[in-house]
Steps between C-alpha positions, in 0.01 A plus 500: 500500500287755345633708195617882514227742482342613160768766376782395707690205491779303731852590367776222524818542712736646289840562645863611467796397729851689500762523776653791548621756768231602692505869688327621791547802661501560850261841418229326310412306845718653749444274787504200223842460384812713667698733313542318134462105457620309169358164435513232236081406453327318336316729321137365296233714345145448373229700358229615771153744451236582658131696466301708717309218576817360652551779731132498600500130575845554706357792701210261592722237616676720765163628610514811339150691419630821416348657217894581346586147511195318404315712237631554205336835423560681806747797360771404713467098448869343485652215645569422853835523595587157591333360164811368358565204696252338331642506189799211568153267543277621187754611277310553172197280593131552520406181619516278824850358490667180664728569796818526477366772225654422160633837563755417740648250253672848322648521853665125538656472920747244609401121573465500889415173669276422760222798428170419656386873419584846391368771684513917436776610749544825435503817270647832332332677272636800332250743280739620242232675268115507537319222307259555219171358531573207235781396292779248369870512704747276568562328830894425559685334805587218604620287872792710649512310844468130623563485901432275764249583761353293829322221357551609119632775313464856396530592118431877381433520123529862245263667313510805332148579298611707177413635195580487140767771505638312826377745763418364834160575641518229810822313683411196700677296738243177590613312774382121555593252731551112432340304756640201587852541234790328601858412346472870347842620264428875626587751325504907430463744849178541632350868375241605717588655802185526698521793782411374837153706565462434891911588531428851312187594611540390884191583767387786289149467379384490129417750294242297328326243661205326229282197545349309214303179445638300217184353327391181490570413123802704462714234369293380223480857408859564522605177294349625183750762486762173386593284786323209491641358801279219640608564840325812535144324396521172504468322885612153433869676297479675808540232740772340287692839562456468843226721570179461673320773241602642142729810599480851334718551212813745657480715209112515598584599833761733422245684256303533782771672712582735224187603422453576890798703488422691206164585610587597866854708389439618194084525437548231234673687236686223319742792349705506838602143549861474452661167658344246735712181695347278726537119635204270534533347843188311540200377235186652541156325443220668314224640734740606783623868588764674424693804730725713292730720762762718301748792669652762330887393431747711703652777306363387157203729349217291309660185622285251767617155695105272491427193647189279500327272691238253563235602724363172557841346634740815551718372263696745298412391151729766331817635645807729371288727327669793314312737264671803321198772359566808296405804659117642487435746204487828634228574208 
């Protein structure tokens, strides 16, 4: 494995663990958690930074080639608002990593037998404050649900991306699900309440309506932001996984969709995301099309239901979209 960079070096994991009382509020992600919700968790933490350089190579990965996301010195450079999902991979690592990422051993999850897989199932990110372009913070979470699902099970993990003084900047709920776990001790309720897009939005058409070719190479662009994942590159791991070609990394995908968004609803100005929520409901291959249909939500300002699907099979790829924006600047 080839050494850091000259100047920069590959930290090791360094973590805490407490349990204590952990508090969320329904009005940090309204649609999240219902009124007020008390839990015992698990709670870990673990030091996690990032450059410039990491933003760049993350903007790249979810096909971004706007000038604010991919050059440093454009005056309003900054990082892309769905950026912080990669840091539960890299933590504080400049160098290819092993997968699982050494990372995720700050964040330990129950034994579950029987797991042929994990896959991304789903999402909430909440911007707290804006990110600077670089800096040292502390990621802290830890598993809050273990349920059984179909042919596996659905677990939903915590982070919360903060600072020195404790502020939060970013509030994460990731979503995976366990294929192939069986004799699962379940525990905690399940979070995420997705809203049901085609029930709320019924025949009326979309506001926004975008087409996009992923490219090619995506994934092996998209990996170098920290997951290492040999199912997204590697066709024999594939196989073993049960699929016919490596599959797009969901995080990879739902970059994609955000950046869509942002650019058709809000002339990709990073400064107005607020919340996004979506389920992945289908992998995606690298080289084939994505549709991105979002509707205004009914009586909720700044607020959009999005879905997203495969051209090539009509598959929706992406469904119970929610994204929350902050109102335009009237400057």
């Amino acid at each position: 494995m080839a050494g850091a960079p000259p100047g920069r070096r590959s930290e090791p994991v360094e973590y805490n663990t407490r349990v204590r009382g952990a508090q969320w509020r329904g009005d940090v992600i309204p649609w999240l958690v219902s009124d007020f919700r008390i839990f015992e968790l698990l709670l870990n933490s673990t030091q996690t930074l990032w450059t410039a350089e990491d933003l760049i190579i993350y903007a790249l990965g979810i096909g971004s080639r706007d000038l604010r996301y991919v050059y440093e010195k454009d005056p309003n450079f900054a990082a892309f608002p769905t950026f912080p999902v990669a840091l539960y991979y890299k933590g504080s690592s400049y160098d290819v990593l092993p997968f699982p990422s050494p990372i995720l051993e700050a964040f330990p999850v129950p034994a579950v037998s029987g797991v042929k897989v994990w896959l991304d199932a789903g999402i909430t990110i909440e911007r707290c404050r804006p990110l600077p372009a670089g800096g040292r913070f502390t990621l802290e979470g830890g598993v809050a649900s273990l349920q059984p699902k179909g042919k596996g099970a659905l677990m939903e993990k915590l982070y919360d991306v903060k600072d020195d003084s404790g502020a939060v900047y970013y509030r994460m709920v990731d979503v995976s699900y366990l294929v192939g776990a069986h004799d699962i001790e379940a525990f905690g309720e399940t979070l995420t309440k997705p809203k049901d897009v085609a029930k709320a939005v019924g025949s009326r058409a979309p506001k926004l309506r975008v087409e996009e070719k992923m490219e090619a190479g995506i994934a092996s662009i998209y990996r170098l932001s920290g997951d290492y994942n040999p199912l997204h590159v590697d066709p024999g791991y594939a196989k073993t996984a049960g699929y016919d070609h490596p599959i797009v990394h969901g995080k990879c995908t739902l970059g994609h969709a955000a950046r869509m968004l942002m650019d058709g609803l809000a002339g990709g100005d990073q400064r107005r995301f607020k919340s996004l929520q979506l389920r992945y409901a289908a992998p995606v291959l690298a080289g084939q099309t994505l549709i991105l249909e979002a509707w205004e939500a009914p009586d909720a300002p700044e607020e959009y239901l999005f879905q997203v699907l495969v051209k090539e099979t009509g598959k929706v790829c992406v469904s119970n979209g929610h994204l929350k924006l902050t109102p335009a600047s009237k400057l």
